[in-house]
NUPAVEX-52839 format. One line per field, with one value per atom (N, C-alpha, C): residue number from 1; residue in one letter; atom name; x, y, z. Coordinates in nm, 4 decimals. Example, Ala and Ser with C-alpha at 12.3 -4.5 7.8 and 13.67 -1.06 7.14 Angstrom:
2
resi	[1;1;1;2;2;2]
resn	[a;a;a;s;s;s]
name	[N;CA;C;N;CA;C]
px	[1.3190;1.2300;1.3200;1.2850;1.3670;1.2900]
py	[-0.5690;-0.4500;-0.3300;-0.2250;-0.1060;0.0030]
pz	[0.7800;0.7800;0.7800;0.7080;0.7140;0.7870]
END
This chain:
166
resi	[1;1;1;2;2;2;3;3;3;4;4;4;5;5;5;6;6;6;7;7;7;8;8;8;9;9;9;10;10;10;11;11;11;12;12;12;13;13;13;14;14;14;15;15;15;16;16;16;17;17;17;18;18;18;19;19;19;20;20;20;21;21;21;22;22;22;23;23;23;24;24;24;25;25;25;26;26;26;27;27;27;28;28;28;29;29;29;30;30;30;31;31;31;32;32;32;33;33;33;34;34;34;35;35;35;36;36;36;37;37;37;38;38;38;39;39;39;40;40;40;41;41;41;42;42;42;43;43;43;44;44;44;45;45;45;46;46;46;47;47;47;48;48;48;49;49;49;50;50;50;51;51;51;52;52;52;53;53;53;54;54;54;55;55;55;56;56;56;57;57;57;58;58;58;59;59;59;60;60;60;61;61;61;62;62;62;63;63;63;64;64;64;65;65;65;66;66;66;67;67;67;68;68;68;69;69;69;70;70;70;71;71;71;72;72;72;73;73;73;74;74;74;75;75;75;76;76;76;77;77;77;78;78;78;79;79;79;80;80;80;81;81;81;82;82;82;83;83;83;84;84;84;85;85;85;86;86;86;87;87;87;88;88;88;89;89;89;90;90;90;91;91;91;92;92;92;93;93;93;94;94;94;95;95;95;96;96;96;97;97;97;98;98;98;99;99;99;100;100;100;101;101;101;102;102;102;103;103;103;104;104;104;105;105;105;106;106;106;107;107;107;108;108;108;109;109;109;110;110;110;111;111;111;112;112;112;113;113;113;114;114;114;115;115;115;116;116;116;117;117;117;118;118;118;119;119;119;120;120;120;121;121;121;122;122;122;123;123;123;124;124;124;125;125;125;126;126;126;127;127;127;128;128;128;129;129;129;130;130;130;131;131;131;132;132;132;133;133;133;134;134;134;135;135;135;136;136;136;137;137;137;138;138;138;139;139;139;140;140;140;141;141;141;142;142;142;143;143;143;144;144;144;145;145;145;146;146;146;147;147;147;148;148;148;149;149;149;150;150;150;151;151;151;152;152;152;153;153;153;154;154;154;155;155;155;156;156;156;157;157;157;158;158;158;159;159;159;160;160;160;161;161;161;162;162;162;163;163;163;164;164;164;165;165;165;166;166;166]
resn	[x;x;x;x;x;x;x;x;x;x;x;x;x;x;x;x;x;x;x;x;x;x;x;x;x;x;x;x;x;x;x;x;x;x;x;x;x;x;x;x;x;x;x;x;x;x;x;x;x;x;x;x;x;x;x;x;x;x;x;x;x;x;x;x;x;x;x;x;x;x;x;x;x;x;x;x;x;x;x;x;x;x;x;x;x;x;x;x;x;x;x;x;x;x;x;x;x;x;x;x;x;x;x;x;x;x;x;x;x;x;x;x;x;x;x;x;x;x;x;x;x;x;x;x;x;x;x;x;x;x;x;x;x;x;x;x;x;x;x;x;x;x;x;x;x;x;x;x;x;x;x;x;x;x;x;x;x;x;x;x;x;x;x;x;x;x;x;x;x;x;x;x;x;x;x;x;x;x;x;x;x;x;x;x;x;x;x;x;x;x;x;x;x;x;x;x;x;x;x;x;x;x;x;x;x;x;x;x;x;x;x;x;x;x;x;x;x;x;x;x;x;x;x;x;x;x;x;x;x;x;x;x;x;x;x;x;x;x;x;x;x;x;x;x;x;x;x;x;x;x;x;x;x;x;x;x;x;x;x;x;x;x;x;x;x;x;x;x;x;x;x;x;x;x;x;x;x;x;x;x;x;x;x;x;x;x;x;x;x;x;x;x;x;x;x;x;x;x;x;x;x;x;x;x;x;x;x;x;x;x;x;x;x;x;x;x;x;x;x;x;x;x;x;x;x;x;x;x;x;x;x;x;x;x;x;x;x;x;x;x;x;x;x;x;x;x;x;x;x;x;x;x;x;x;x;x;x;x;x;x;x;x;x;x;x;x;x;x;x;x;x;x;x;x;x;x;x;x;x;x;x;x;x;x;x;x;x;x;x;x;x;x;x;x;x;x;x;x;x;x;x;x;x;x;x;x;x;x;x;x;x;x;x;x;x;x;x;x;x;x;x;x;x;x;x;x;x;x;x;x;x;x;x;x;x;x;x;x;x;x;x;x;x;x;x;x;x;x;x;x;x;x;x;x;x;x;x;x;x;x;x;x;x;x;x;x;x;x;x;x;x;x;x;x;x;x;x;x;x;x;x;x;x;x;x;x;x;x;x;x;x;x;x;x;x;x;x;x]
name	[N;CA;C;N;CA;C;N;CA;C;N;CA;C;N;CA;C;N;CA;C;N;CA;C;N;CA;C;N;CA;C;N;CA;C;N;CA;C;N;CA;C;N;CA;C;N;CA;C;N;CA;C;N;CA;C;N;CA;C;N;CA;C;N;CA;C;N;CA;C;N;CA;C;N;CA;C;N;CA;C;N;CA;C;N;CA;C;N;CA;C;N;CA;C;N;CA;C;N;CA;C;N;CA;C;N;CA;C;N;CA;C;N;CA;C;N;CA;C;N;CA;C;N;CA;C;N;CA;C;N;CA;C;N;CA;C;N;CA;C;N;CA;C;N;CA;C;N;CA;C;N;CA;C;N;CA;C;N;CA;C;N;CA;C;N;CA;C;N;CA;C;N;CA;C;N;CA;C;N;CA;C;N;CA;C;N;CA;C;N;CA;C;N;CA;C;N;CA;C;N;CA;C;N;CA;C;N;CA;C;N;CA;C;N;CA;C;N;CA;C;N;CA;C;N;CA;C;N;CA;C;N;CA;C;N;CA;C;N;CA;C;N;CA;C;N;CA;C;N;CA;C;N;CA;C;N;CA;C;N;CA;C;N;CA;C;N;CA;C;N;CA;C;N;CA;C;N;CA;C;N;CA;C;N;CA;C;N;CA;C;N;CA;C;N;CA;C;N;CA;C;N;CA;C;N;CA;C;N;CA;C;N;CA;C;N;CA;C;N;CA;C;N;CA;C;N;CA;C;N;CA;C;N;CA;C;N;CA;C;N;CA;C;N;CA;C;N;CA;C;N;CA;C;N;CA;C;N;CA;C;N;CA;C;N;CA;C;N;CA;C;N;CA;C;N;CA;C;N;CA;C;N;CA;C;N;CA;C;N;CA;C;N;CA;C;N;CA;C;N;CA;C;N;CA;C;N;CA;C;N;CA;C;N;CA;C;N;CA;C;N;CA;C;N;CA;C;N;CA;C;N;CA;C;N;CA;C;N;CA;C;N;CA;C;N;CA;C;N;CA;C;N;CA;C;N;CA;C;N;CA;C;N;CA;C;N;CA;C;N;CA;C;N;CA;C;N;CA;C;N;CA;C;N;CA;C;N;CA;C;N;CA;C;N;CA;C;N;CA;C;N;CA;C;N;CA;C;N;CA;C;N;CA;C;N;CA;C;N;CA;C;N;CA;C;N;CA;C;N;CA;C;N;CA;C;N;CA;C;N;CA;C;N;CA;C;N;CA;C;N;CA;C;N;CA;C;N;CA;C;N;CA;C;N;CA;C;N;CA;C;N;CA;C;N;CA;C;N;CA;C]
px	[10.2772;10.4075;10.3917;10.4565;10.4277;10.5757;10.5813;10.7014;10.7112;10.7909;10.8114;10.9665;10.9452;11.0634;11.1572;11.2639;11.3557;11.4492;11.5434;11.7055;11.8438;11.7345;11.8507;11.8026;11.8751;11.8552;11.9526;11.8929;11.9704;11.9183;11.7871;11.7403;11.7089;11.6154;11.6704;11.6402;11.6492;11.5644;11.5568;11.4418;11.4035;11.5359;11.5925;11.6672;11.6550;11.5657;11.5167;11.3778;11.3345;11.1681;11.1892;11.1303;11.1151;10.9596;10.8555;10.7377;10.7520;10.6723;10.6442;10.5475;10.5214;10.4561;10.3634;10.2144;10.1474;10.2286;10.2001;10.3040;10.1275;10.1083;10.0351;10.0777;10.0487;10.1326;9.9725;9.8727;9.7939;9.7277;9.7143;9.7013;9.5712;9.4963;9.3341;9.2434;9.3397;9.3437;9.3200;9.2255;9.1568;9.2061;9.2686;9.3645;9.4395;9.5459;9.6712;9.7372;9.6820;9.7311;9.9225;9.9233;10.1113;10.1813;10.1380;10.1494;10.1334;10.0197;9.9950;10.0521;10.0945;10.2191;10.3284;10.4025;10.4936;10.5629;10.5518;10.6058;10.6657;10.5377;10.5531;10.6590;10.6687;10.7588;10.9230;10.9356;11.0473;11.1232;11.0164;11.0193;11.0348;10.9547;11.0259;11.1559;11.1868;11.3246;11.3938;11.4162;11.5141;11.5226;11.4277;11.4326;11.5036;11.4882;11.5489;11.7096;11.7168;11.8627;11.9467;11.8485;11.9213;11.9433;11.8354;11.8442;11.9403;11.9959;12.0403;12.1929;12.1812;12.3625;12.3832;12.2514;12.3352;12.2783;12.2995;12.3149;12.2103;12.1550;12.0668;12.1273;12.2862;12.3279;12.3930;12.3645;12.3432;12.2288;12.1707;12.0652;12.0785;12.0553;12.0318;11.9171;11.8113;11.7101;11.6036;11.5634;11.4682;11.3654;11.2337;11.1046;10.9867;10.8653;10.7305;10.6456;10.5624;10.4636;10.3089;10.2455;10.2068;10.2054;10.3230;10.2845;10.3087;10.3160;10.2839;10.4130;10.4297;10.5125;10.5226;10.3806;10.3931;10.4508;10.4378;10.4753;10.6192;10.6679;10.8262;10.9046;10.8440;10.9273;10.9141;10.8120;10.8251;10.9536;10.9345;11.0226;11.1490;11.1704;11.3520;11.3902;11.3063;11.3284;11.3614;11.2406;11.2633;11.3824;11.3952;11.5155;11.6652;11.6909;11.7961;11.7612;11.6700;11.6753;11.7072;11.7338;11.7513;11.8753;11.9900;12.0850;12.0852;12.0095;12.0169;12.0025;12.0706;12.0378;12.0236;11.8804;11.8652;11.8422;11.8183;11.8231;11.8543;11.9810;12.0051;11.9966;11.9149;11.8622;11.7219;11.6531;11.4657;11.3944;11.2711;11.2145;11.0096;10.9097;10.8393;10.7158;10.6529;10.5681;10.5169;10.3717;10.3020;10.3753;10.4989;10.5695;10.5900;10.6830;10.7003;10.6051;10.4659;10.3494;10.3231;10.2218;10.1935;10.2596;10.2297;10.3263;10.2030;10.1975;10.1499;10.1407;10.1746;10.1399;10.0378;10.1020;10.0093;9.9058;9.8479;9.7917;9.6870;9.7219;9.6637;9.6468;9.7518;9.7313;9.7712;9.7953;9.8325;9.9643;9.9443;10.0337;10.1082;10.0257;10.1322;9.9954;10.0797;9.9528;9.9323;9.8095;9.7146;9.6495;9.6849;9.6499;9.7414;9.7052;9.8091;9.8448;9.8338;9.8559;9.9883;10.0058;10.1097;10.2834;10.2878;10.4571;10.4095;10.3160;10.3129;10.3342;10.2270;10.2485;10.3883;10.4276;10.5925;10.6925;10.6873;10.8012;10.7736;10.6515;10.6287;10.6669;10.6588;10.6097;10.7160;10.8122;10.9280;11.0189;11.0624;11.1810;11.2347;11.1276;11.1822;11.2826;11.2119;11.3030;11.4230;11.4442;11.5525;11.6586;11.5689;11.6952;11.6960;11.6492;11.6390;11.7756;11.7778;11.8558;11.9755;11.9629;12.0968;12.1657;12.0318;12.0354;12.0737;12.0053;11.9866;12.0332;12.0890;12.1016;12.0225;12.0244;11.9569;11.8504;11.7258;11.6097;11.5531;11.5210;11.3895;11.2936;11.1988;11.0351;11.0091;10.9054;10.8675;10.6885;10.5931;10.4942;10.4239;10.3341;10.3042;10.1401;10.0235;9.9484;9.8674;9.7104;9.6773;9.5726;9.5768;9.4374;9.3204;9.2730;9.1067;9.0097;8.9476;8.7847;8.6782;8.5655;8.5003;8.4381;8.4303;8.3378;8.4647;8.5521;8.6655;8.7323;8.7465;8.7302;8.6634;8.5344;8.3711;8.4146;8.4868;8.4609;8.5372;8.6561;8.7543;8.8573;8.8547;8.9673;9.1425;9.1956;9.3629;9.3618;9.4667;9.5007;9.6407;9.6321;9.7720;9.8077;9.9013;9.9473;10.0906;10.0805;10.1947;10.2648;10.3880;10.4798;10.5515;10.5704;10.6730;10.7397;10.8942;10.9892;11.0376;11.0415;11.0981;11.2152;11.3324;11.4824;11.5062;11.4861;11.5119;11.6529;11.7391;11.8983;11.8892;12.0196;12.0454;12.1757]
py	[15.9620;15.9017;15.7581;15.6808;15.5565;15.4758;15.4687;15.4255;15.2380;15.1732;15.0707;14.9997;14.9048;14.8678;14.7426;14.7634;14.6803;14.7004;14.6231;14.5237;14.6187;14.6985;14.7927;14.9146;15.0101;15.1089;15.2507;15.3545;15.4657;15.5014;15.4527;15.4990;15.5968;15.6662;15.6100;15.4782;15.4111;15.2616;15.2833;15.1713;15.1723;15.0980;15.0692;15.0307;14.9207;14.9889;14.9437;14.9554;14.8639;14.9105;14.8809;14.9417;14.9312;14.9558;14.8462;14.8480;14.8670;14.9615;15.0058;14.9403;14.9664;14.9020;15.0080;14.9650;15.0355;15.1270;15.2402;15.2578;15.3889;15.3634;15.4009;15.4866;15.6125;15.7069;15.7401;15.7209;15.7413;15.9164;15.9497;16.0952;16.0619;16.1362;16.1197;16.2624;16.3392;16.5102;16.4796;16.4483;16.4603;16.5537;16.6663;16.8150;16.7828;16.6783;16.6967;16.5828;16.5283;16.4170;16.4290;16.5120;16.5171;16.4437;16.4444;16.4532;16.2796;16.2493;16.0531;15.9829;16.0662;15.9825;15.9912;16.0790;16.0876;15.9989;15.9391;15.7950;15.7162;15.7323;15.5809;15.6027;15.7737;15.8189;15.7822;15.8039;15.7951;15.6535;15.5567;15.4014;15.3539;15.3880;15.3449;15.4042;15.5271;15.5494;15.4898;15.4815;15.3932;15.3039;15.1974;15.0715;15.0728;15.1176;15.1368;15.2057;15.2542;15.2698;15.1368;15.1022;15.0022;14.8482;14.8195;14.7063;14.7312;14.8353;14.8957;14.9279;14.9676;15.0326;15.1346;15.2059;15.3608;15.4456;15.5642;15.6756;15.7778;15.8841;15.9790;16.0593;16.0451;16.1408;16.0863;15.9120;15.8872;15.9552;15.9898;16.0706;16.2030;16.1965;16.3680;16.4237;16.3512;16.3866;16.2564;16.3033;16.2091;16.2627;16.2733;16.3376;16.2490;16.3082;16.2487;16.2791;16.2567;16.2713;16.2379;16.3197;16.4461;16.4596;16.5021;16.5433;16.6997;16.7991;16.9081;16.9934;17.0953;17.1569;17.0866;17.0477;17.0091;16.8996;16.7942;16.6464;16.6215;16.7132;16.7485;16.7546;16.8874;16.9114;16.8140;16.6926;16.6164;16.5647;16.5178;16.3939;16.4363;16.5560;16.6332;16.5946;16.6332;16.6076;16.4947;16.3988;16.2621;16.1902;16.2451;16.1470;16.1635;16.3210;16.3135;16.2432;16.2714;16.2033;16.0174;15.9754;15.8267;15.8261;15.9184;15.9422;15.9685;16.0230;16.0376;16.1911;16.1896;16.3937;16.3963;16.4608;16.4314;16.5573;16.6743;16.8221;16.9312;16.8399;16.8840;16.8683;16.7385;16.6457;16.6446;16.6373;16.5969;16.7396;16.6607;16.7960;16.7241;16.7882;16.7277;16.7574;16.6703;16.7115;16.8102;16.7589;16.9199;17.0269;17.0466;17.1708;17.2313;17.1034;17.1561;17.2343;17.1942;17.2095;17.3276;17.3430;17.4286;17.5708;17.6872;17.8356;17.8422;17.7970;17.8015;17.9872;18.0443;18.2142;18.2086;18.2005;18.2833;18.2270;18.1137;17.9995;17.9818;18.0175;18.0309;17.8974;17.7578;17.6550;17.6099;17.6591;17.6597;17.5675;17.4560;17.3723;17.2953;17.2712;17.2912;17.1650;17.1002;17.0446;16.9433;16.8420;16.7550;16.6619;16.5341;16.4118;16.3214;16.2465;16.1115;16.1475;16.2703;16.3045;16.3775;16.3997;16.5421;16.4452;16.3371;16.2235;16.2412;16.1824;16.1465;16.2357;16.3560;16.5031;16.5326;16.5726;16.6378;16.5627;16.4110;16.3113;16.3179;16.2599;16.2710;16.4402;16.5214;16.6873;16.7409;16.7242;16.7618;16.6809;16.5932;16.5330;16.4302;16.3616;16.2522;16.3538;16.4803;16.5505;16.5931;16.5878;16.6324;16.4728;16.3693;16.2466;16.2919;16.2809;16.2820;16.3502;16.4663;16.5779;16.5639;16.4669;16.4532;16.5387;16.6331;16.7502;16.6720;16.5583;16.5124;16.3450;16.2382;16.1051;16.0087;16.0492;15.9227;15.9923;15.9767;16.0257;15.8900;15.9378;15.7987;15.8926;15.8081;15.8729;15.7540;15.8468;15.7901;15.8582;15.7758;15.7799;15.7413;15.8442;15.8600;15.8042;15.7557;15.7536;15.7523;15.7622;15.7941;15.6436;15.5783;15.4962;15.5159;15.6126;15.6311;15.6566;15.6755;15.7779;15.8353;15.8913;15.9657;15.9305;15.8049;15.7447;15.6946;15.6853;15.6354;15.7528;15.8810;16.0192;16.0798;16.0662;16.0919;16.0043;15.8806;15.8324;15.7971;15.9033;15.9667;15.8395;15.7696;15.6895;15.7345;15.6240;15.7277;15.7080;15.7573;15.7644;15.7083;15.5427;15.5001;15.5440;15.5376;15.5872;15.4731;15.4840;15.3715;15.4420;15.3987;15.5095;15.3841;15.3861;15.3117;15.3450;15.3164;15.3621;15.3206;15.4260;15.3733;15.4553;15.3694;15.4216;15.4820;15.5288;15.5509;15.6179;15.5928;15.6436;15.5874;15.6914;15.6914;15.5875]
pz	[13.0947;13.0969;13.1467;13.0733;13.1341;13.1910;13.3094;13.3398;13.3822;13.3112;13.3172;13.3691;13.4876;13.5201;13.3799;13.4204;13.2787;13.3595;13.3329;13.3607;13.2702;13.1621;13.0757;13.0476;12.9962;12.9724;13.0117;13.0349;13.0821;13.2366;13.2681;13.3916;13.4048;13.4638;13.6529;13.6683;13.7768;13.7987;13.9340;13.9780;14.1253;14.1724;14.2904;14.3546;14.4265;14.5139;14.6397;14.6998;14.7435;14.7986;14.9528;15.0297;15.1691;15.2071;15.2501;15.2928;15.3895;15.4413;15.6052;15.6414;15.7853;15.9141;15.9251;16.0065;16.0615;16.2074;16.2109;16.3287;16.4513;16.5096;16.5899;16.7284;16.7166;16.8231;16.9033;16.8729;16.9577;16.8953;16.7763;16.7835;16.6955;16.7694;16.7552;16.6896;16.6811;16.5934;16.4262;16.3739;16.2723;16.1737;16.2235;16.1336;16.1473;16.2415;16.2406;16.1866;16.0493;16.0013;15.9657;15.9657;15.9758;16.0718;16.2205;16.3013;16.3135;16.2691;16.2933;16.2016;16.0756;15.9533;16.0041;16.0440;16.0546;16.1541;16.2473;16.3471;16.2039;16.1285;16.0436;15.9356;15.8921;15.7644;15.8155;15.9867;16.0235;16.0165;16.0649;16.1080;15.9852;15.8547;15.7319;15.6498;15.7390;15.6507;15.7633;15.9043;15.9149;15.8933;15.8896;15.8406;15.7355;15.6296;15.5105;15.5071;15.5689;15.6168;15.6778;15.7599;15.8226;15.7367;15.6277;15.5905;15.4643;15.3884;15.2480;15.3134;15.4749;15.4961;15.4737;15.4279;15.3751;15.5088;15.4704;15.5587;15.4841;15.5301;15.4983;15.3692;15.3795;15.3180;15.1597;15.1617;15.0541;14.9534;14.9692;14.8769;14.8928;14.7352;14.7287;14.7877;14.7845;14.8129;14.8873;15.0168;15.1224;15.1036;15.0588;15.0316;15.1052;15.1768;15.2322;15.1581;15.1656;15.1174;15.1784;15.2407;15.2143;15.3883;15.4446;15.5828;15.6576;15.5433;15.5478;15.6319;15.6975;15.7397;15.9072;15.9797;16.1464;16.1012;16.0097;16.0191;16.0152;15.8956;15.8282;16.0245;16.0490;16.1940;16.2381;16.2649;16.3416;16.3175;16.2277;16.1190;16.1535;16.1172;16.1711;16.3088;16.3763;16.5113;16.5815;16.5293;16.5790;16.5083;16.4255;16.3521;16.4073;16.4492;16.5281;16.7189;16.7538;16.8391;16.8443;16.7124;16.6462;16.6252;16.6439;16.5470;16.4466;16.3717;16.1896;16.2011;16.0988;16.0342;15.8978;15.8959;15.7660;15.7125;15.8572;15.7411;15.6172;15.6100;15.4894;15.3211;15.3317;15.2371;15.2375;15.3267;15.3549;15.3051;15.2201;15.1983;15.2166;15.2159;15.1897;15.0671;15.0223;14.9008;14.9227;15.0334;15.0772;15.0773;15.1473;15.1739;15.0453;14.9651;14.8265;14.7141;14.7244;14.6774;14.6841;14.8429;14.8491;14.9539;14.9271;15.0197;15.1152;15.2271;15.3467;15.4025;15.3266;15.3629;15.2568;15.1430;14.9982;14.9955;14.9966;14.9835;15.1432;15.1829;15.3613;15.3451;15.3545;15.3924;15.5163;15.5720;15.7098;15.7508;15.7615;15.7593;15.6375;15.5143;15.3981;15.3113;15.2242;15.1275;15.1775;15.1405;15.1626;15.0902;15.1042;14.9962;14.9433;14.9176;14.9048;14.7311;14.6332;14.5412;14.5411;14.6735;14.6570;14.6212;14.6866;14.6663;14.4777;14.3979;14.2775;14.1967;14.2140;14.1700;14.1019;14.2687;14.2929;14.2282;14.2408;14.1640;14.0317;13.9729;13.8291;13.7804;13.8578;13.7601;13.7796;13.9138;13.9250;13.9612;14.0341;14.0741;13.9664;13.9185;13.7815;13.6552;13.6558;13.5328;13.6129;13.7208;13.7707;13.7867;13.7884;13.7784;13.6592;13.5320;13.4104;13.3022;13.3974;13.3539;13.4088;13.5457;13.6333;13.6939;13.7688;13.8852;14.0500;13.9735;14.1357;14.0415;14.1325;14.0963;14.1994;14.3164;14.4394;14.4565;14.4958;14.5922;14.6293;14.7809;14.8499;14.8788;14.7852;14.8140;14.9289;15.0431;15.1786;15.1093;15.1017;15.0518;15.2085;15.2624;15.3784;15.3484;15.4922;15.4807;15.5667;15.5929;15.7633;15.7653;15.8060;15.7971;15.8896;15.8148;15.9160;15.7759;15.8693;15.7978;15.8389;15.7916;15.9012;16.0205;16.0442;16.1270;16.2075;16.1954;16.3293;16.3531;16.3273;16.3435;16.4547;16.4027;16.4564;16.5992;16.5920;16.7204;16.8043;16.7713;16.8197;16.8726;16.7854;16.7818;16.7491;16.7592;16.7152;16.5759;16.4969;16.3378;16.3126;16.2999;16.2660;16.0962;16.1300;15.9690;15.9345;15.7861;15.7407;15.6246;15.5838;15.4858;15.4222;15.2910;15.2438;15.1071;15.1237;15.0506;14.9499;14.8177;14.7225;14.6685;14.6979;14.5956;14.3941;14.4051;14.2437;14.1990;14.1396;14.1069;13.9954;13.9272;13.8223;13.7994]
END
């Protein structure tokens, strides 16, 4: 599928972009990459709230990508502690992906594939069809590797947002 931005058409179209910040919580857990994205998944959806005016509940759908079932809770949590509620809207790729019982993934899926996956394979046919009209993809990420791992450094992570509506 090749998707190209244009000025006309039927859409969806991007909206809005919101680049995130490195955001650094200090979490040095190598397994618990949910856990070191997620500061940053939050810090770029408010930002993006805050610079656009809208509210969580403008969208049908708030999606991460890929911070699994620990990161998601984070994300819920901290966000009402911000004022925002976004439970009834937020979902995340990993979660979406993969069944953390059947699957024995423990905490849910893994890789910077799972936002592209899930939007291209499922959420685009759902603007498409006009199940859904708003979603912000929050495209999560960890910046390490094995050797700043190995040497037990922390794992900042950065997230940034893209609007797509119909």
């Amino acid at each position: 599928m090749l998707l190209l931005l244009v000025l006309i058409g039927t859409g969806p179209f991007i909206t809005a972009i919101t680049p995130g910040k490195i955001v650094d919580m200090g979490i040095k857990d190598a397994n618990n990459m949910g856990a070191a994205m997620a500061p940053a998944a939050l810090d770029t959806l408010i930002t993006h709230l805050k610079d656009t005016g809208r509210k969580p509940s403008y969208y049908d759908v708030i999606v991460t990508g890929d911070l699994g079932h620990i990161g998601k809770d984070i994300v819920v949590e901290l966000s009402q502690t911000k004022g925002y509620n976004i439970k009834s809207n937020y979902q995340d790729c990993g979660v979406l992906i993969f069944d953390k019982d059947k699957q024995d993934t423990h905490s849910g899926g893994s890789g910077c594939a799972c936002i592209g996956t899930t939007f291209s394979g499922y959420f685009f046919k759902q603007l498409q069809e006009r199940k859904i009209n708003r979603i912000l993809l929050i495209a999560t990420g960890a910046l390490t590797n094995s050797t700043s791992a190995q040497q037990g450094e922390s794992i900042p992570g950065i997230a940034h947002a893209i609007a797509i509506e119909n």
